[in-house]
C-alpha positions as CSV (number, residue, x, y, z in Angstrom):
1,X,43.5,15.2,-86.4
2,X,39.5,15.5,-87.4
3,X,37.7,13.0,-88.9
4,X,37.0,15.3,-91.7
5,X,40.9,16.6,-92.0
6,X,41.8,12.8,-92.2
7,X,39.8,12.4,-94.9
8,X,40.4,15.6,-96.7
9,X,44.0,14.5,-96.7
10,X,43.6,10.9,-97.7
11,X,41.0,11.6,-100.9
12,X,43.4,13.8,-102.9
13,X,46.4,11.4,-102.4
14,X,44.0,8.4,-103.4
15,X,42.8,10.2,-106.6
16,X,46.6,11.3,-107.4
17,X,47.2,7.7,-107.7
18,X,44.4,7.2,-110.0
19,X,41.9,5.6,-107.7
20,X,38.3,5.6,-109.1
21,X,35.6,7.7,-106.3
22,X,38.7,8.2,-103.8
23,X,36.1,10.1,-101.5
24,X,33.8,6.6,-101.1
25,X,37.9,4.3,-100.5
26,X,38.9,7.1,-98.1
27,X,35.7,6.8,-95.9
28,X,36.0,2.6,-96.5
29,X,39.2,2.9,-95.1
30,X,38.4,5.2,-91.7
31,X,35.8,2.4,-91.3
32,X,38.1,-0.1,-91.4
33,X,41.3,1.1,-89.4
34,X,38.9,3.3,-87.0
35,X,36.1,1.6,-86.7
36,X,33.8,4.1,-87.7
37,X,30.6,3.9,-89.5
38,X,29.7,6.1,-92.5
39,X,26.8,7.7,-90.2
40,X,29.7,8.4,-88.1
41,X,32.0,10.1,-90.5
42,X,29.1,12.1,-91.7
43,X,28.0,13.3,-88.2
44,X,31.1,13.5,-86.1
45,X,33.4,14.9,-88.8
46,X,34.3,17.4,-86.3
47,X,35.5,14.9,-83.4
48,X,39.2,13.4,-83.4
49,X,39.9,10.5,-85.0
50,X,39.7,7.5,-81.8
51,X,43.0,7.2,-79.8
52,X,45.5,5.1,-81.3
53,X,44.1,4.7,-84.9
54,X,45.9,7.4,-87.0
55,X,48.6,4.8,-87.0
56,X,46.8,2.0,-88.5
57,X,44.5,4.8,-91.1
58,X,48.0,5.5,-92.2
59,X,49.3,2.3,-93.0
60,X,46.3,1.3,-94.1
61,X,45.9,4.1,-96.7
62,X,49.7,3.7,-98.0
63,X,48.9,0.3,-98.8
64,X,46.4,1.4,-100.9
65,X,48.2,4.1,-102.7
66,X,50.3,1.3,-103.9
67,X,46.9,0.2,-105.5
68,X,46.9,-3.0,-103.3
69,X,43.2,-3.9,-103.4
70,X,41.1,-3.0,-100.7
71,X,39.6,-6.2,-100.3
72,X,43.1,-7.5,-99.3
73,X,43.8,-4.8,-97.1
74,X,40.0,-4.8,-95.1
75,X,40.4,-8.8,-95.1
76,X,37.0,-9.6,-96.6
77,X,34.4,-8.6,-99.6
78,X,30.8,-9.0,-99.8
79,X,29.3,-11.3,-102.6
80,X,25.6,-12.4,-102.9
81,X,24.2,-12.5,-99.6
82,X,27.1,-13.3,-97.9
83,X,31.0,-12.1,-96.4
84,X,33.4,-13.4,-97.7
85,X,37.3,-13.4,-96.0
86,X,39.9,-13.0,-98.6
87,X,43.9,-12.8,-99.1
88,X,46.1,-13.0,-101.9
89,X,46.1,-16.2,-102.7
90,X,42.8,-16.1,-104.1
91,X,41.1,-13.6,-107.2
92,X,38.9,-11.2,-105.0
93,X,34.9,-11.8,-105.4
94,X,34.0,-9.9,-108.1
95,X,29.9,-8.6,-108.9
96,X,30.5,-9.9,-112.1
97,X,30.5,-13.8,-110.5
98,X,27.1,-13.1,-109.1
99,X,25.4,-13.7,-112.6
100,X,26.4,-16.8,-112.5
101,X,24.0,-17.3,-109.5
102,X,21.1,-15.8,-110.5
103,X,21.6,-17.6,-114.0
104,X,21.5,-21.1,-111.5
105,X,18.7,-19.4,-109.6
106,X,16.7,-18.2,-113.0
107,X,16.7,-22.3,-114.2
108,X,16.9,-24.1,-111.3
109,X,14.1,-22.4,-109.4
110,X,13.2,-25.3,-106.9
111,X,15.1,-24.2,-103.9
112,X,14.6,-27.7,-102.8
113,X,15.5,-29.1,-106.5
114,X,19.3,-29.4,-105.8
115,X,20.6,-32.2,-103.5
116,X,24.5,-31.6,-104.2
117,X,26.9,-28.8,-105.8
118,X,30.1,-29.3,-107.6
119,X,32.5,-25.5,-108.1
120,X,35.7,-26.3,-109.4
121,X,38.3,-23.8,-108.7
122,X,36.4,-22.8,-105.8
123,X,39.1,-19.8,-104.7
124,X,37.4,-17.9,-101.7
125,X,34.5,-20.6,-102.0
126,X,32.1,-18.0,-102.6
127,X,30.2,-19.6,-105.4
128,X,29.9,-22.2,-103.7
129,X,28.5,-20.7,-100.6
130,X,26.4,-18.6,-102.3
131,X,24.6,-21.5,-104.2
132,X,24.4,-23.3,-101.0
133,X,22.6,-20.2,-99.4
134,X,20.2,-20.6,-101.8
135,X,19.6,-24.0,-102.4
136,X,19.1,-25.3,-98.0
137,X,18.8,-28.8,-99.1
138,X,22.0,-29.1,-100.8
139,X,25.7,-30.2,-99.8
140,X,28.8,-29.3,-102.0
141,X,32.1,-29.7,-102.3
142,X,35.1,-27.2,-103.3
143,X,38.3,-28.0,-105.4
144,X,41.3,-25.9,-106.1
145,X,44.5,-26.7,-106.8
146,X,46.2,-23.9,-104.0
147,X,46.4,-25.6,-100.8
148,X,45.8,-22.1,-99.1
149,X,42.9,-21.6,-101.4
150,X,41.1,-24.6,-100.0
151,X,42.1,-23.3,-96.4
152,X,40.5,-19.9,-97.2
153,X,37.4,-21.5,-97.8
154,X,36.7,-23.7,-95.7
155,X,37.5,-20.9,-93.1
156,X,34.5,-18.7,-95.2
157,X,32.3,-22.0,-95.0
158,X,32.4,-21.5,-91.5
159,X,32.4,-17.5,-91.1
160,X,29.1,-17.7,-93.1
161,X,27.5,-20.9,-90.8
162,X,27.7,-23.4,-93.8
163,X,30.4,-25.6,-92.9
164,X,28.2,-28.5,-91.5
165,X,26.8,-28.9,-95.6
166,X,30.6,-28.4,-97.2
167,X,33.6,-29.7,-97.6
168,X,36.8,-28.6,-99.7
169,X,39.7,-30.3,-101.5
170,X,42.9,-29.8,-103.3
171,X,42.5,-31.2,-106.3
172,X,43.3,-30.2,-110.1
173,X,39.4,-29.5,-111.1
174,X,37.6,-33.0,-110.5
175,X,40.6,-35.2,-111.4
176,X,40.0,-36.2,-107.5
177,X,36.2,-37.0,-107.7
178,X,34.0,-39.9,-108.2
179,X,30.5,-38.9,-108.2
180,X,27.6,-36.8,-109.8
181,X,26.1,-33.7,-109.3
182,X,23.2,-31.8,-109.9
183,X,25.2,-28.6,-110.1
184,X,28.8,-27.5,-111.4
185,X,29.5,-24.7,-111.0
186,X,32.9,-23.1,-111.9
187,X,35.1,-19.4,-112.8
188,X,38.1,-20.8,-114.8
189,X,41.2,-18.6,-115.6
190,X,40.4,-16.6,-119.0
191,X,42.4,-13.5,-119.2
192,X,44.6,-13.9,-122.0
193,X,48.4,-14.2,-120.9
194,X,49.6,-11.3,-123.2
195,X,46.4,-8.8,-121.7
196,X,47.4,-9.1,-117.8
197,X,50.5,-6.5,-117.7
198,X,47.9,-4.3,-119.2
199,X,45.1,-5.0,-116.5
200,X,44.7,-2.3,-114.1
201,X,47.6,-2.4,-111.3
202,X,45.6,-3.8,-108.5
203,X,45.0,-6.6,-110.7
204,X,48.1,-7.3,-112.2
205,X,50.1,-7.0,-109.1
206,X,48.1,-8.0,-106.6
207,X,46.2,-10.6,-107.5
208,X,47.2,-14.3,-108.2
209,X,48.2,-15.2,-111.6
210,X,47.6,-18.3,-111.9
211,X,43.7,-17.9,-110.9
212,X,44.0,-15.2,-114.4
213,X,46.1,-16.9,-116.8
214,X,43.8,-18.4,-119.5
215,X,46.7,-19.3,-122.0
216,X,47.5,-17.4,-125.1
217,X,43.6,-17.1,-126.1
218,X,42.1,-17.2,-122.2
219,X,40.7,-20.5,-123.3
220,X,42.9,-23.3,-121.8
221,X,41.5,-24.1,-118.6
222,X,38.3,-24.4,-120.4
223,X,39.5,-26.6,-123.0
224,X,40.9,-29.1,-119.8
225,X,38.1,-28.8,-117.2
226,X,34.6,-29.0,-120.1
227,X,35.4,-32.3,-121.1
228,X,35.5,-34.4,-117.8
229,X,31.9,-32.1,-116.7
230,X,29.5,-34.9,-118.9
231,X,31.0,-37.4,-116.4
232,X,30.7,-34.9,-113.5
233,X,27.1,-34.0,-114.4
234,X,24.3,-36.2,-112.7
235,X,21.3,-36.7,-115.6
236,X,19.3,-33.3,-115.8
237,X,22.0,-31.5,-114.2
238,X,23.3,-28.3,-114.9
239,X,26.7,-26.7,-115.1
240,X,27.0,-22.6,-114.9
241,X,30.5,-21.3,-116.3
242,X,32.0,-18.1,-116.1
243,X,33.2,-16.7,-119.3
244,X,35.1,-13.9,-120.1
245,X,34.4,-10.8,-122.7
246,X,33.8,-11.7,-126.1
247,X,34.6,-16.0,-125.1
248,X,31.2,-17.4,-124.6
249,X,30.9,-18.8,-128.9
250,X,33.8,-20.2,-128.1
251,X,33.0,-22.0,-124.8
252,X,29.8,-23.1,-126.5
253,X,32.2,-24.8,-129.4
254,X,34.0,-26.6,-126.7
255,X,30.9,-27.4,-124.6
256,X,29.4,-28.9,-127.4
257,X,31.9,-31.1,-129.0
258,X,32.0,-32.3,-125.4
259,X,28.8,-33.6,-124.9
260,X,26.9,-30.8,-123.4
261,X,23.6,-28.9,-124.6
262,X,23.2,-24.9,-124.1
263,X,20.5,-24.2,-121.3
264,X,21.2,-20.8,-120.6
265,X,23.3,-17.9,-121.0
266,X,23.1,-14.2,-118.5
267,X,24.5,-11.0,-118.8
268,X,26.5,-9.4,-115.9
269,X,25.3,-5.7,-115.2
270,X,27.8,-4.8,-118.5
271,X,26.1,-6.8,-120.7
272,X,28.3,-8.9,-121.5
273,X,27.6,-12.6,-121.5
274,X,29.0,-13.6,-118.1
275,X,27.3,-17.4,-117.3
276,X,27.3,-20.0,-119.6
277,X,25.1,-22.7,-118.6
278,X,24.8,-26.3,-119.9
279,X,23.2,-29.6,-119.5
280,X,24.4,-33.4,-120.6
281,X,23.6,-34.2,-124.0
282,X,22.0,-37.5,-124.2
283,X,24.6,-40.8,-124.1
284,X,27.0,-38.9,-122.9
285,X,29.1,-39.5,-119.8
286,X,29.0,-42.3,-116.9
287,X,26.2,-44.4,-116.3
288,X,27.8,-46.3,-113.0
289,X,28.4,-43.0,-111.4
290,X,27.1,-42.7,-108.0
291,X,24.3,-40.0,-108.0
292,X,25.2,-37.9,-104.6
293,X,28.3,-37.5,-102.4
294,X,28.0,-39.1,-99.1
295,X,28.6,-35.8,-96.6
296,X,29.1,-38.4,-93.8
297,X,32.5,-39.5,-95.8
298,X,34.1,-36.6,-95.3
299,X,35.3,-34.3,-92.3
C-alpha cells in the first residue's frame, strides 16, 4: 500500500465517525505510526508505506475511530512552547489553558519578577512548565491529588529540561503546603456533572472524570481551593484561574468574599473569558508565612 492509498482509505473512515478535518488526523497519524513527515506524505505519496508499519497505522487509526483522542494515542501534545507527554490519567493540554499564560505574562512582565510558582492540580504539569519557561529565575511546585498525575509530570519536567527548578506532590490542592508564592496558578474541574455525557465522545470517554467534574454547577472545586489561595499568596502576588464558559461572575463572587482583588481577566481565542486573575486584598491571609520554598528541601 501507497502512502497516498493509506491515506485515501483512512480519511473517509475518520470522517464516517464524525472526526473534524479527518484529512489533517489521517496524515498525524502516518506521522506517528510511520514516521513520516508531512513534506514526506506530500512528496512521496507514491512510495510504499516503510516495511513493517501498516500494522501499527492500522491499530493506530482504529483506536482513533473509537474517538480515543489522539493525544493519547501519539503519547504527547504540544502546549506553549513546550511538549508535553500525556496518558489518560490526566485532561489533555488544551489551547484554551494557554490564556492563562499570556494573562501571567501580560501582568507580570518582569521575566525576572517571579522567584517561585504555585499550580494546583498540576495534571500533565504543563502550566506549570510553561510559566517556568518563561519566568528563568523561578522554581515551582506541582500538586494533584492522582498519584500517576504527579508521576506524569515530573516525567514532562524532565522531557522539557526543567526538572532541576521543579518539584511535584500528591496532595489535595495546597492542604500539603506551608509557604508563599508569588504565583498560583491553577485549572480546576468546572464542567457541570449533568453536561459531561453530552460532551463530545473523546471527552467523555476518554478522558478522566474526576479532572471534569465541577459539581452540579461546575463550581465546587472552586468553592474548596479560593479560599486557602489568600494564605497561599505571597504579598503582591498573583493567582491566574481557569474558568469555564459563562463562570468567571461567579468565580469573582467567590474570589472576593475570600479575600482577593480582581487584577485581570483574558479571553481564550473564543472569546470567552478563560483566566481569572487575582491579587490578596489587604489583611488578608498569613503574615508568619515563609516567603519562598526552599528547592534544596526537596528531591
Amino acid at each position: 500500500m501507497t502512502i497516498s492509498q493509506a491515506l485515501d482509505i483512512i480519511t473517509p473512515a475518520l470522517a464516517a465517525a464524525g472526526i473534524e478535518d479527518p484529512r489533517r488526523e489521517a496524515r498525524l497519524l502516518v506521522e506517528h505510526a510511520c514516521g513520516l513527515t508531512l513534506v514526506a506524505q506530500l512528496t512521496r505519496g507514491k512510495e510504499v508505506l516503510p516495511a513493517g508499519t501498516a500494522g501499527s497505522l492500522a491499530g493506530a487509526a482504529d483506536r482513533r475511530l473509537t474517538r480515543e483522542p489522539l493525544a493519547y494515542i501519539t503519547g504527547s501534545r504540544g502546549f506553549w512552547t513546550l511538549d508535553m507527554g500525556v496518558s489518560p490519567a490526566t485532561l489533555i493540554p488544551r489551547s484554551d489553558t494557554e490564556s492563562l499564560i499570556e494573562c501571567l505574562c501580560d501582568l507580570r512582565p518582569d521575566r525576572n519578577g517571579v522567584r517561585n510558582i504555585l499550580d494546583l492540580g498540576t495534571g500533565t504539569g504543563c502550566l506549570l512548565l510553561a510559566a517556568l519557561a518563561e519566568y528563568p529565575e523561578a522554581t515551582g511546585c506541582g500538586t494533584d491529588l492522582s498519584a500517576k498525575a504527579v508521576f506524569l509530570a515530573s516525567a514532562n519536567a524532565r522531557r522539557n529540561q526543567l526538572d532541576s527548578r521543579c518539584f511535584f506532590i500528591a496532595a489535595d490542592w495546597g492542604t500539603a503546603l506551608g509557604g508563599q508564592f508569588d504565583v498560583i496558578l491553577c485549572n480546576p474541574p468546572y464542567i457541570p456533572r449533568g453536561d459531561i455525557p453530552g460532551l463530545m465522545p473523546d471527552v467523555a470517554r476518554f478522558e478522566p472524570a474526576s479532572a471534569l467534574d465541577g459539581g452540579p454547577d461546575g463550581l465546587d472545586d472552586y468553592r474548596k481551593l479560593i479560599p486557602s489561595l489568600p494564605d497561599l499568596l505571597a504579598e503582591g502576588g498573583l493567582a491566574v484561574i481557569e474558568a469555564g464558559a459563562g463562570q468567571s461572575s461567579d468565580i469573582i463572587r467567590i474570589a472576593e468574599r475570600s479575600g482577593l482583588t480582581l487584577a485581570g481577566i483574558r479571553e481564550d481565542a473564543g472569546g470567552i473569558p478563560r483566566a481569572v486573575a487575582f491579587g490578596k486584598t489587604s489583611g488578608h491571609g498569613r503574615r508568619d508565612a515563609p516567603s519562598s520554598v526552599n528547592m534544596s528541601e526537596f528531591p
